[in-house]
N, C-alpha and C positions, 0 to 999 in steps of 0.2 A: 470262765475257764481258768484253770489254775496254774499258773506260771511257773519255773522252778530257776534256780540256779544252781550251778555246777561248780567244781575244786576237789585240782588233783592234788593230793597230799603224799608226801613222801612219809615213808614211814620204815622204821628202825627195828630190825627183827628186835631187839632187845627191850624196844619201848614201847612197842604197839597197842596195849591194853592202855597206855597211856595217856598216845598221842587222842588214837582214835575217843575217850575216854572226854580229854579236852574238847575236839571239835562237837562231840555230843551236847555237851552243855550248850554250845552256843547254836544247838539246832540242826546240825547237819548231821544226816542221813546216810550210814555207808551204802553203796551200790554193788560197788566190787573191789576185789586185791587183786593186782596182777604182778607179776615179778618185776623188779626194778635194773638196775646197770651194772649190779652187781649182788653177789648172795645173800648179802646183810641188808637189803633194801628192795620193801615192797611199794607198790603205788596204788594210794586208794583212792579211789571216782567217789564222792559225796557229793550229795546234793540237800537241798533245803528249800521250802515253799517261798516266792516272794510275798513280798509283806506288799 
């Protein structure tokens, strides 16, 4: 069966192509964007297979 792990990442309307850009490389999967604590700040749920 196939395991996952999870990571909420905060993400920067300004940087987002970025941010999410980085975690790709190192394998992580977005899930969802949800709004953050404030307007300039979304949260995104990635996950990635365990090894």
């Amino acid at each position: 069966m196939q395991k996952w792990e999870y990571v909420t990442v905060p993400l920067l309307v300004h940087a987002t192509k970025q941010i999410l850009d980085n975690w790709g490389d190192d394998g992580w999967e977005l899930v969802q964007v949800v709004p953050g604590p404030n307007p300039e700040q979304l949260i995104a749920y990635m996950k990635r297979a365990k090894s």
